[in-house]
C-alpha positions in Angstrom: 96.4 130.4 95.0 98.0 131.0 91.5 99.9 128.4 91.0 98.3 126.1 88.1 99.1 122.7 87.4 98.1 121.1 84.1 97.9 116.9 84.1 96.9 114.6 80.7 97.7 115.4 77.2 98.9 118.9 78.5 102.4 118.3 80.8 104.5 120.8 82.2 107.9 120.9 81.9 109.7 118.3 84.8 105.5 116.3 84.9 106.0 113.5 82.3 106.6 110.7 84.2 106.9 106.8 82.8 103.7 104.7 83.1 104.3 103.4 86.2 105.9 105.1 88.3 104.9 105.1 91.8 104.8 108.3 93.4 107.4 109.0 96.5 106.1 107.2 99.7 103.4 105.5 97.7 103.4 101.9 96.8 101.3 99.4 94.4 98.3 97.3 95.5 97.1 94.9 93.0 93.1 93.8 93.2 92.2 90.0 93.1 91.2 91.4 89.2 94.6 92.2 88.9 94.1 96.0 88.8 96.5 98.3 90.3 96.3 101.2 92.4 99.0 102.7 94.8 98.5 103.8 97.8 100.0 106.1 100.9 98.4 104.1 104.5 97.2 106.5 107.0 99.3 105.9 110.0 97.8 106.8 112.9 96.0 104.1 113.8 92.5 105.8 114.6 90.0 105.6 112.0 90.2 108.4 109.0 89.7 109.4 105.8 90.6 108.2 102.5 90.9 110.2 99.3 91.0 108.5 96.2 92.4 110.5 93.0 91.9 109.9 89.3 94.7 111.1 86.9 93.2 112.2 83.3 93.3 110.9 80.2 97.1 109.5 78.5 98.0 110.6 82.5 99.2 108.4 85.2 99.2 108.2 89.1 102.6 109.7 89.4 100.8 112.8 87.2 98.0 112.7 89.1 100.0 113.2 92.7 102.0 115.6 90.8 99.4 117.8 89.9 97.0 118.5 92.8 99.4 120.2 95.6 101.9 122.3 93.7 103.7 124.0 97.0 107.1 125.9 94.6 108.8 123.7 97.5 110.0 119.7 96.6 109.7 118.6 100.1 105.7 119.8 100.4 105.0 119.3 96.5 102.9 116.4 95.7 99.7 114.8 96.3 101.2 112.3 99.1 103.0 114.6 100.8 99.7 117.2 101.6 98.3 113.3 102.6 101.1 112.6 104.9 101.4 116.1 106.8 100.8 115.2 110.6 97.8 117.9 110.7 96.1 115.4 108.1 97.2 112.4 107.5 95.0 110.9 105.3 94.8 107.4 103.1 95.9 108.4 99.8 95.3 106.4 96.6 96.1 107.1 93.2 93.8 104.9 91.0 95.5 103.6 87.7 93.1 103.2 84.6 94.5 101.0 81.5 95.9 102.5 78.7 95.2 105.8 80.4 92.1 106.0 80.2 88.8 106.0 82.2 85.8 104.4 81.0 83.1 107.3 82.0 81.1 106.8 79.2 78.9 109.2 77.1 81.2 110.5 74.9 84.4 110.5 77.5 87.3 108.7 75.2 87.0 105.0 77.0 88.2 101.9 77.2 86.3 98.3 77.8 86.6 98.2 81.4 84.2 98.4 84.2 85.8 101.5 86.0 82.4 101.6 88.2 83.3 98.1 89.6 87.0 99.2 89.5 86.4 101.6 92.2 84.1 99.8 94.7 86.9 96.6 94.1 89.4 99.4 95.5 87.6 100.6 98.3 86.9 97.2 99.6 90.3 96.3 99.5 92.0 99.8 101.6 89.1 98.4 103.8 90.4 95.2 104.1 94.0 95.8 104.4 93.4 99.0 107.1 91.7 98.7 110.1 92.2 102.9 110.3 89.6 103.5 107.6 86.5 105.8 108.2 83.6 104.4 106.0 81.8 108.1 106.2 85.0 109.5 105.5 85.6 108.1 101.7 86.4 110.7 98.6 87.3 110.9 95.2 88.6 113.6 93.0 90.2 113.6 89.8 90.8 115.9 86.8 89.5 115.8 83.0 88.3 112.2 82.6 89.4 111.5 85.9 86.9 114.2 87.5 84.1 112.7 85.3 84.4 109.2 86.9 84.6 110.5 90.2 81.8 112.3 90.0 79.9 109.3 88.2 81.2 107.0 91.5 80.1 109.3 93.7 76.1 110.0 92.3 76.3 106.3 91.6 77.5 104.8 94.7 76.4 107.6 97.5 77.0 104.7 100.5 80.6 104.6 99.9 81.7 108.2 98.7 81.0 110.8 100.8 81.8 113.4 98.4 83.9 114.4 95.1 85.4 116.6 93.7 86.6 118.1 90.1 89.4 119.9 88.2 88.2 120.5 84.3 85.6 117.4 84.4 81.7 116.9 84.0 79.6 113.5 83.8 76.2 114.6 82.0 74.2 112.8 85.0 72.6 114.6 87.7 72.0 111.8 90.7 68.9 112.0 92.3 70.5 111.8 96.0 71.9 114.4 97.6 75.8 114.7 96.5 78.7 117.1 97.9 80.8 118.4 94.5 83.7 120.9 94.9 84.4 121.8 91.0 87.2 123.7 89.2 87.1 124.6 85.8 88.9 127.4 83.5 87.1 129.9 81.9 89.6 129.3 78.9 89.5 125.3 78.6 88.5 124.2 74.7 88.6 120.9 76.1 85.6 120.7 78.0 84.3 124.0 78.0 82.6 125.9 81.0 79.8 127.0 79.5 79.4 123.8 77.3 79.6 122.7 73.7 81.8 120.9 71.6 85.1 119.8 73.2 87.6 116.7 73.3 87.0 114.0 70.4 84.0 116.0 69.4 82.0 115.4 71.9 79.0 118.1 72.9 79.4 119.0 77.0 76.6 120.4 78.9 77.4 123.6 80.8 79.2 123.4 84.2 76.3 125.2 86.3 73.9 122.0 85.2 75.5 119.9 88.2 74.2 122.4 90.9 70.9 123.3 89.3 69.5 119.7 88.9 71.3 118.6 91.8 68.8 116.8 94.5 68.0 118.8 97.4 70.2 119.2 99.8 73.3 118.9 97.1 75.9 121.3 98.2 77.4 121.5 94.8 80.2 124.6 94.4 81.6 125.6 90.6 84.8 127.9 91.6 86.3 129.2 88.1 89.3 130.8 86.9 90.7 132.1 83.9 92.8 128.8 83.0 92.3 126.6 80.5 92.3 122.5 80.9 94.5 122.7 84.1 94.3 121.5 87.8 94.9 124.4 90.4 97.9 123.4 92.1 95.8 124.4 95.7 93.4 121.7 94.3 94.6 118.7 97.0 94.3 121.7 100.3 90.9 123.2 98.7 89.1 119.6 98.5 90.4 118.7 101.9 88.9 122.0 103.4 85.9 121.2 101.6 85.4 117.9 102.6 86.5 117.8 106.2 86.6 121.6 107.5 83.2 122.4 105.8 80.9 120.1 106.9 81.1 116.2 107.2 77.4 114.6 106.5 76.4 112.8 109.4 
């Protein structure tokens, strides 16, 4: 589980990818808003999950895909293809934020957009477009701004996200519903800092362990660190999916 993958300001070599570009086996919905997303369909025909993912900030949705399953092999490597292996296969979407960047709020760099409303608009639609869509089964994850919003969807909007998860993110709110978090965060990250205090654009971030010890009763809220810095694990995609599905679904 050592293989580290960093996503936003902070590319690897072979990461950078043009705004844009849809990942391999992916393609690009637009909303009635005339937001994008893109998206890899679940294909067997049976009801199952989705798992929405949230690039960070100056990041895209090719980054994003990129950065959560990190396998060293180019035919397993990638976001959509951990989605499309036949011992998952899962409804995949990559949500795009303008400019390339999310508009979490307190203190997160944002833009004007409602991101909330961004993310409800894109579940309706997978709805509406897939009749192979679990409604208990809907989760969002993202890294650095990207893990923010998700968890702000998912104490926000507890009737459509079943649970989140994190790599290198933190939303000071603590939702007063019970709220399944799987969160990854480097020991070593100046950008948002583990243990809290002053990191990205200035901005003063509470300490990681807040989420689990003013989550509601019932929370099953996990803080797994490393000794990285503002990185996603490349085992990120396989260790959410476990966590979410293998775990314990709610009922």
């Amino acid at each position: 589980m050592g293989l580290i993958a960093t996503a936003g300001a902070l590319v690897s070599p072979g990461m950078a990818n043009a705004l844009g570009t849809v990942p391999l086996g992916m393609t690009r919905r637009t909303l009635p808003s005339g937001r994008p997303y893109v998206v890899r369909p679940r294909v067997n025909p049976t009801p199952g999950a989705v798992v929405i993912g949230l690039h960070g900030t100056a990041s895209t949705a090719q980054g994003c895909n990129n950065a959560f399953a990190v396998t060293g092999n180019a035919a397993t490597t990638g976001w959509a293809n951990h989605a499309a292996a036949p011992d998952r296969d899962y409804t995949l979407v990559l949500g795009e934020a303008p400019s390339g960047t999310w508009n979490v709020g307190g203190g997160w760099p944002s833009g004007g957009q409602n991101d909330d409303q961004y993310l409800l608009d894109v579940v309706a639609d997978v709805k509406a477009r897939q009749a192979n869509v679990d409604p208990k089964q809907v989760f969002v994850a993202g890294f650095s701004a990207g893990g923010a919003m998700a968890w702000r969807a998912a104490a926000l909007h507890p009737d459509v996200f079943a649970a989140c998860g994190m790599a290198a993110g933190w939303a000071p709110m603590y939702p007063t519903t019970p709220i399944d978090c799987w969160h990854h965060h480097g020991t070593a990250d100046l950008s948002v800092p583990i243990r809290g205090g002053v990191g990205t654009k200035g901005y003063t971030f509470p300490a990681a362990h807040l989420e689990a010890q003013y989550a509601s009763r019932d929370s099953r809220c996990v803080l797994y660190a490393t000794g990285s810095g503002h990185a996603v694990p490349g085992w990120m995609a396989s260790q959410l999916w476990s966590f979410w599905t293998v775990t314990r679904l709610r009922p």
